[in-house]
C-alpha positions, 0 to 999 in steps of 0.5 A: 388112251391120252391124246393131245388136244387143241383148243383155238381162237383167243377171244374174249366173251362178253356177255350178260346173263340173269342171276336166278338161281338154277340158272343157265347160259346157252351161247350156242342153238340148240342141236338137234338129238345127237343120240345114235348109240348106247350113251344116254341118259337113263330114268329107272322107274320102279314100276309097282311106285311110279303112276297108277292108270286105273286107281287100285293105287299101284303103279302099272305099264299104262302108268308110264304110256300116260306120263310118257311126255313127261319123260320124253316129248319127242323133242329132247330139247324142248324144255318141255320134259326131262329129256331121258334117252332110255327107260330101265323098268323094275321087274315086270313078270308075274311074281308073288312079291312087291317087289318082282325080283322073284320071277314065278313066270318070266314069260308073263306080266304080272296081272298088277302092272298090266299086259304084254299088250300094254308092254307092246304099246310102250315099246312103241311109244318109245321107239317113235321118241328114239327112247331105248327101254330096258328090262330088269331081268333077274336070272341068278333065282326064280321065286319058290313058286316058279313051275321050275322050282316045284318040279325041282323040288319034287325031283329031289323029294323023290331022288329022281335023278333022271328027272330034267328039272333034278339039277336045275337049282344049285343044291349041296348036300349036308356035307357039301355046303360052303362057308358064306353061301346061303342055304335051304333044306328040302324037308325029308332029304339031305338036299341043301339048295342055294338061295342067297337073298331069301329062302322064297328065291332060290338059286338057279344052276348054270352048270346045267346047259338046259338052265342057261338055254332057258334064260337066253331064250326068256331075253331073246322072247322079250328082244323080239318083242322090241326090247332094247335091252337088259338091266341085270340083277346080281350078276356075281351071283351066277356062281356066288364067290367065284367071279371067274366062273361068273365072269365066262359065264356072262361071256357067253351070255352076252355073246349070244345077245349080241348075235340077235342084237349088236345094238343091245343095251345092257347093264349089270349090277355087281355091287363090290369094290372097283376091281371085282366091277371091272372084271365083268367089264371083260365080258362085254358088259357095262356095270353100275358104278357104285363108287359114284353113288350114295351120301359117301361116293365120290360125286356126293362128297365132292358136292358137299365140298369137300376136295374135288380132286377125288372125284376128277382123278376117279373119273379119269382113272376108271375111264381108262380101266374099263377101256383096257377090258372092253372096248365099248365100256362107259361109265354107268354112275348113279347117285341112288337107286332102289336099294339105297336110301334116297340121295336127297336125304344126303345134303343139306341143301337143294344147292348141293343136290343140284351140283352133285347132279352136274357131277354125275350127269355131266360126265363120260358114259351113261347116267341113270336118274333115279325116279323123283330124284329130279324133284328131291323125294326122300325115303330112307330105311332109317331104324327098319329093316325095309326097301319098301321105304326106297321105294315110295310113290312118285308125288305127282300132285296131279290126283295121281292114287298111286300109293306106297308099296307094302310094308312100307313105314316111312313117316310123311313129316320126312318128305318134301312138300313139293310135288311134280305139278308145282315143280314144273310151275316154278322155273327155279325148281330141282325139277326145272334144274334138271331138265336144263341139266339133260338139255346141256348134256345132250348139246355135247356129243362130247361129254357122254362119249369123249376122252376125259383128261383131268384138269388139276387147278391146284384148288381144293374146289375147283377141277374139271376135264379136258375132253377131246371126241372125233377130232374136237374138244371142250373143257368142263370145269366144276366150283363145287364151293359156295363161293364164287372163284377166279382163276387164270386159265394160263397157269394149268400147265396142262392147258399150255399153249392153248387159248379160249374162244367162249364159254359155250353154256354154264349151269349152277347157284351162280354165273360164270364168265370168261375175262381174257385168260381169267375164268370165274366160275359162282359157287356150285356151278359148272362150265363148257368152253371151247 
């Protein structure tokens, strides 16, 4: 996969440039939307938390419709919102939870959070701003609630084995039961069914064809309604403790998919180590990268100072394994999600924060933002035992009545202060960052879709890449310091032979600027040259 690379002109750049902190510098026009595939920039909205259309304080579909310009205005460089490329919606259909990932019918939306109608509008909306939107889609359980479940359950009460919904859950008996997997009795029979999350959410049998029928035609259902796509929830759960037979069977999950659309977007969630990750990668299937993510993944720690080299030969390195399993795999990082504690909470300063979004976001693949990561909201499981606490109202500040999920205890003396409204009112806000950050990112065709070779400095916070795509290259170099620090180009070997035209954009606490060969880069900051 490495190419050689070449870099032209040897000019020096001069220029001036505000000292704001948060601050930006663009040599070059805006382009116009490069986005023509899968590389985006994703937003993950847990619906039921995010915007409330009708005040009974929970988050619903026309919700989004209504802060639609917030995320996208139509003009990805405008300045004027986010800038996000795709939308990953939480659960939508009918369950008897908060939450949704208990599906009691797949092929209803739940009443709270509105219509298919509503979907239908919002599909629009999102086809008409080049938005791709993308369902969570559980399909390893249902709820206990489900039609399918209580027929099941009836069946095995009654020892029906002629009965077609008989083995449409995986069930053991007594004596069949598996160390590490997780269990339920069906009450007056020796029938043990799987349900590795919650007695409520039991598992579903995929060695039974009519089963894996099923749940293709509930994506295909939702594909047709103009759908782009799929975030799926569990994935190493289809047949939990043995990944090669989870591996085949989303093979032809998403064999099938791709025959209806060659163009779908879909992503699984199998949280484990890098080499069980990768394996899904095989059956053409992007995956969560959760070594990038959290207080102590290689984006955050690198943010936080400590050496970048970790965070620079990581990336290098995964890049290429998902190459050598599936020719269309990109990296898919995160910082946090709805399952984590809030990645704020993870520094101590709002500079961190910010670097540690330059690291992920200006990186190979297809980041996903999770909501009001961009304004810096916290919630943390802390001493309960509750996600609820992960998943707390959008702070609007604009009369908005969404309110907390249920269950949830985080205390109101732990979140910022700041909300969405004042943000956008103040150009050195984490909000403002953010939207500057997306708008350099989508300038660069380059950087979601290049060949990313290290560039190794020899400096314990300095570091970046060397990025070739369709024939032209750029570098991307972080100072993931506090301090502003300078270095001679010419003394990377890597970079031999190569000279420097201009520093093409900068983002970060400080400046930076190019002096010859001599590159100065302030603290916490990032910078493009070609």
């Amino acid at each position: 996969m490495r190419k050689k690379v070449s870099l032209f002109l040897a000019a020096v750049m001069i220029f001036t440039s505000s000292a704001l902190i948060g601050c930006s510098f663009s040599k070059l026009p805006p382009e116009p939307d490069p986005v023509d595939d899968n590389f985006r920039t994703f937003y993950q909205i847990f619906v039921g938390s995010f915007s409330d259309s009708n005040n009974d304080g929970i988050g619903d579909i026309r919700g989004i419709i209504n802060r639609i310009d917030y995320l996208n205005d139509g003009n990805i460089n405008s300045g004027k919102s986010l800038g996000v490329q795709g939308l990953w919606l939480s659960p939508i259909f009918s369950s008897p939870s908060y939450h949704k990932y208990d599906a009691k019918d797949y092929y209803e939306i739940d009443w709270r959070f509105g219509s298919e109608e509503d979907l239908k509008e919002l599909v629009s909306l999102c086809d008409e701003r080049n938005i791709k939107i993308i369902l969570d889609l559980a399909i390893n359980h249902t709820s206990n609630t489900h039609e399918w479940f209580l027929k099941f359950k009836e069946a095995r009460t009654k020892g029906d084995s002629d009965d077609p919904y008989y083995d449409y859950y995986s069930a053991v008996t007594t004596a069949d039961k598996k160390n590490g997997v997780q269990y339920q009795k069906i009450a007056g029979v020796d029938c043990w069914y799987e349900c590795n999350f919650d007695g409520a959410m039991p598992e579903l049998n995929y060695d039974n064809p009519e089963v894996r029928e099923a749940m293709l035609d509930v994506a295909k259902y939702y594909l047709d309604l103009g759908i782009d796509g799929f975030r799926f929830d569990a994935v190493k759960y289809i047949y939990y403790g043995d990944t090669e037979r989870s591996v085949d069977f989303w093979k032809w999950y998403m064999d099938e998919l791709y025959a209806v659309n060659p163009e779908i977007y879909c992503v699984g969630e199998c949280w484990s180590g890098d080499t069980e990750v990768i394996d899904y990668y095989s059956a053409g299937l992007n995956c969560f990268n959760f070594s990038m993510a959290q207080a102590e993944g290689v984006a955050a720690t690198a943010a936080k100072g400590f050496a970048i080299s970790k965070y620079i030969n990581y990336v290098e390195s995964y890049q290429d394994k998902i190459l050598e399993k599936y020719d269309g795999g990109m990296l898919m990082s995160f910082l946090s999600n709805h399952d984590m504690d809030r990645i704020a909470g993870a520094f101590v300063t709002e500079n961190h924060m910010k670097m540690a979004a330059n690291l992920y976001i200006l990186c190979t693949g297809s980041p996903v933002i999770y909501y009001g990561e961009e304004i810096g909201m916290r919630g943390s499981r802390g001493g309960e035992s509750t996600d609820a606490n992960r998943r707390l109202a959008m702070l609007w500040g604009d009369g908005d009545l969404i309110s907390d999920p249920t269950g949830s205890t985080y205390p109101t003396e732990k979140q910022i202060q700041s909300t969405v409204k004042s943000q956008m009112e103040d150009e050195n806000s984490l909000y403002n960052y953010y939207c500057k950050l997306i708008s350099i990112r989508h300038k660069y065709p380059a950087i979601a879709r290049g060949d990313y070779n290290a560039l190794r400095f020899g400096q314990k916070n300095l570091g970046g890449f060397i990025i070739e795509y369709e024939g032209e290259t750029l570098v991307l170099i972080h100072n993931t310091s506090t301090e502003e620090i300078s270095y001679d180009l010419s003394g990377c070997s890597a970079l031999d032979g190569y000279t420097f035209k201009e520093i093409s954009d900068y983002i970060g606490v400080g400046k930076a600027k190019l002096d010859g060969t001599v590159l100065t880069v302030g603290p916490q900051t990032s910078v493009i040259l070609n």
